[in-house]
C-alpha positions in Angstrom: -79.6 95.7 23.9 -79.7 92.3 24.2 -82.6 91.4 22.4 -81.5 93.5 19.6 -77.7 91.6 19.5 -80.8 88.4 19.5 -82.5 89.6 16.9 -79.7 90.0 14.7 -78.0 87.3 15.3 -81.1 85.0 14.2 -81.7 86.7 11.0 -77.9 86.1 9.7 -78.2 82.5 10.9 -82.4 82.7 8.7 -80.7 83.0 5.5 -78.2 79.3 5.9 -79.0 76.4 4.0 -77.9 72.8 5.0 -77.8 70.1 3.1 -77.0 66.1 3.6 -74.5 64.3 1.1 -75.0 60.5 2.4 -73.3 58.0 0.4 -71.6 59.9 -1.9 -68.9 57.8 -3.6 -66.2 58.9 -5.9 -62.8 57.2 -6.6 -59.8 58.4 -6.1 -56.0 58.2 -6.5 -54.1 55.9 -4.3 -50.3 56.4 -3.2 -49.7 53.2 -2.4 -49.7 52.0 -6.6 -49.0 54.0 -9.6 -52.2 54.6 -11.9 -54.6 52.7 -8.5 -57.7 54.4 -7.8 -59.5 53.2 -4.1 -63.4 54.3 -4.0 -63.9 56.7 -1.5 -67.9 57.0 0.7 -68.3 60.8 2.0 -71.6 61.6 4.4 -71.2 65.5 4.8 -73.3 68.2 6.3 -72.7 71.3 3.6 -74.0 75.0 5.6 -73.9 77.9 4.2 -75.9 80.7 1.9 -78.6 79.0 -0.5 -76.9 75.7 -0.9 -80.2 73.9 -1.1 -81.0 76.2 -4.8 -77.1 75.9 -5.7 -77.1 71.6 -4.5 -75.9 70.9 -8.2 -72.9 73.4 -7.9 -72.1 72.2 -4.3 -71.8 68.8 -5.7 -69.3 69.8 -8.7 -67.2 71.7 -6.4 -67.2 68.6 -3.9 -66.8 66.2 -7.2 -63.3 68.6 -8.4 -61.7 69.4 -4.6 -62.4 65.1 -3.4 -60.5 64.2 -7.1 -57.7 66.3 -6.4 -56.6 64.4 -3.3 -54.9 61.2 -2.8 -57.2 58.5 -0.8 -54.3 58.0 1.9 -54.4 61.9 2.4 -58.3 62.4 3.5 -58.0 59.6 5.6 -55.8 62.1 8.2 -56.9 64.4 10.3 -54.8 67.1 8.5 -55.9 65.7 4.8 -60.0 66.2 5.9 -58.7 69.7 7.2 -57.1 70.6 4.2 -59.8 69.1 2.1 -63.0 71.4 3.9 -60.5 74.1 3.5 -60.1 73.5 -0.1 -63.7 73.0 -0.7 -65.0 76.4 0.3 -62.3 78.1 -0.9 -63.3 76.1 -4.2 -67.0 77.0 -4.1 -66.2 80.4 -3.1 -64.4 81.0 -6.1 -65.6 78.8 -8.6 -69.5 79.1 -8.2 -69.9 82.2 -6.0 -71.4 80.1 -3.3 -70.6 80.6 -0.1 -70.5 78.0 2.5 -69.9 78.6 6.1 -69.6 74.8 7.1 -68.5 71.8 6.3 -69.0 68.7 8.5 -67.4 65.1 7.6 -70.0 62.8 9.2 -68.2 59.6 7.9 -65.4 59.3 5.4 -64.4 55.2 4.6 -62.5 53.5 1.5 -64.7 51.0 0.1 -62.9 47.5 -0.2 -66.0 45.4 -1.3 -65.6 44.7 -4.9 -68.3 42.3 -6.3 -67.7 38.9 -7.3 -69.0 39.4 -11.1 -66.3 42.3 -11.1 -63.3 40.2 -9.8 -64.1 36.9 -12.2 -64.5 38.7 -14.9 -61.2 40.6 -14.3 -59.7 37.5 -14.1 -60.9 35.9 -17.4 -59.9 38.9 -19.0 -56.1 39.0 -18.4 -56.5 34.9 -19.0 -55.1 34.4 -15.2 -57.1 30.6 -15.3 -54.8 29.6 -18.3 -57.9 29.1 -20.7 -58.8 31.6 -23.2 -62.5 32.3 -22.9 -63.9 33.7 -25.8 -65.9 37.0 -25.0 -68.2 39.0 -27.6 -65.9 41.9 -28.0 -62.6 39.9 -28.9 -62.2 37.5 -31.7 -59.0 36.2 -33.1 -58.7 37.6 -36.7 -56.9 35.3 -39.2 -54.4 37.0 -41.6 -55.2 37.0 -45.2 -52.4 36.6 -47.3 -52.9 39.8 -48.9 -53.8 41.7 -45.9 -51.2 44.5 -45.3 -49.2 43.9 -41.6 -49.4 47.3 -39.6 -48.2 45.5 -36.2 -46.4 43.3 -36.2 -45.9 40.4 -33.9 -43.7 41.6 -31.0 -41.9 38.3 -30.8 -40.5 39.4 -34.5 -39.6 42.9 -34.2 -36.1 43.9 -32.9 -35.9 45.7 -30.1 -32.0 45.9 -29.2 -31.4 50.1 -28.4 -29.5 51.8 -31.0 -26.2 53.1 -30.0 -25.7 56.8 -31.5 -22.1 56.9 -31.2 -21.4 53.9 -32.9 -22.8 55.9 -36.0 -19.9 58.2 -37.6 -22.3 60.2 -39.4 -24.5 61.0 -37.2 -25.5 64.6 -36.5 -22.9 65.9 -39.9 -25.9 67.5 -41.5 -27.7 69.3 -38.0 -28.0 72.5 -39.0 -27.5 72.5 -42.8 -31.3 73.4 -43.5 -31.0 76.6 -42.4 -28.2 77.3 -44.8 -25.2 76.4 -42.3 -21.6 75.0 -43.9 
């Protein structure tokens, strides 16, 4: 009896797959700032039914379920729950792949932006005080018979419009569908 519970026991575990995601980086949302993204590295162990023949699957179903969380929420211990959860459920459903484990070998936000990166963030928005002339932008001069379609900013009013100052306003609502 017992080699048979043995024996059946090893062939269900004969058909899982396992594969290694190291270094997988992705960037996602941040809390902390509206519209900030922080990069995110994932090492995972993925088990499960034939995930070595479905490994590009696997990897859009990580790539959706890791892009729906905030950074600050896989950084807990209840986020990574929440996020294998969300993961099988995903690949379950999505790709008909089933996967019996997942295992988060190291999950860190990456600060380390490169230098080139942050200099040339900083000539862009023209934080140094000098405007340095890059390929992609050149100051146009206006022809005088060139036709303005936006305008300076500094010449355009901006002031709200206050609808109740406006006696008129709202008399004809209605009157195109044949209302008196």
């Amino acid at each position: 009896m017992k080699k048979l519970i043995l024996v059946f026991i090893l062939a269900v575990f004969a058909n899982c797959d396992a594969i290694s995601i190291k270094n997988f980086e992705v960037d996602v949302y941040s809390k902390t700032a509206q519209n900030s993204t922080k990069k995110i590295r994932l090492d995972l162990e993925v088990i499960g039914d034939d995930v070595s023949t479905n490994e590009p699957y696997v990897f859009d179903a990580l790539n959706v379920i890791v892009g729906s969380f905030y950074a600050e929420d896989l950084l807990t211990s209840m986020g990574k729950e929440k996020f294998k959860d969300a993961f099988i459920k995903y690949a379950a459903k999505k790709h008909n792949i089933s996967l019996d484990n997942v295992l988060i070998l190291a999950l860190k936000v990456v600060e380390n932006a490169a230098i080139e990166d942050i200099i040339e963030a900083i000539r862009n928005k023209n934080l140094c005080g000098q405007v340095v002339p890059t390929p992609n932008y050149a100051p146009k001069k206006q022809k005088s018979n060139d036709v303005v379609v936006s305008p300076e900013l500094n010449e355009v009013n901006q002031s709200p419009i206050d609808l109740n100052s406006i006696d008129t306003f709202g008399d004809e609502f209605g009157k195109d569908f044949g209302e008196k």
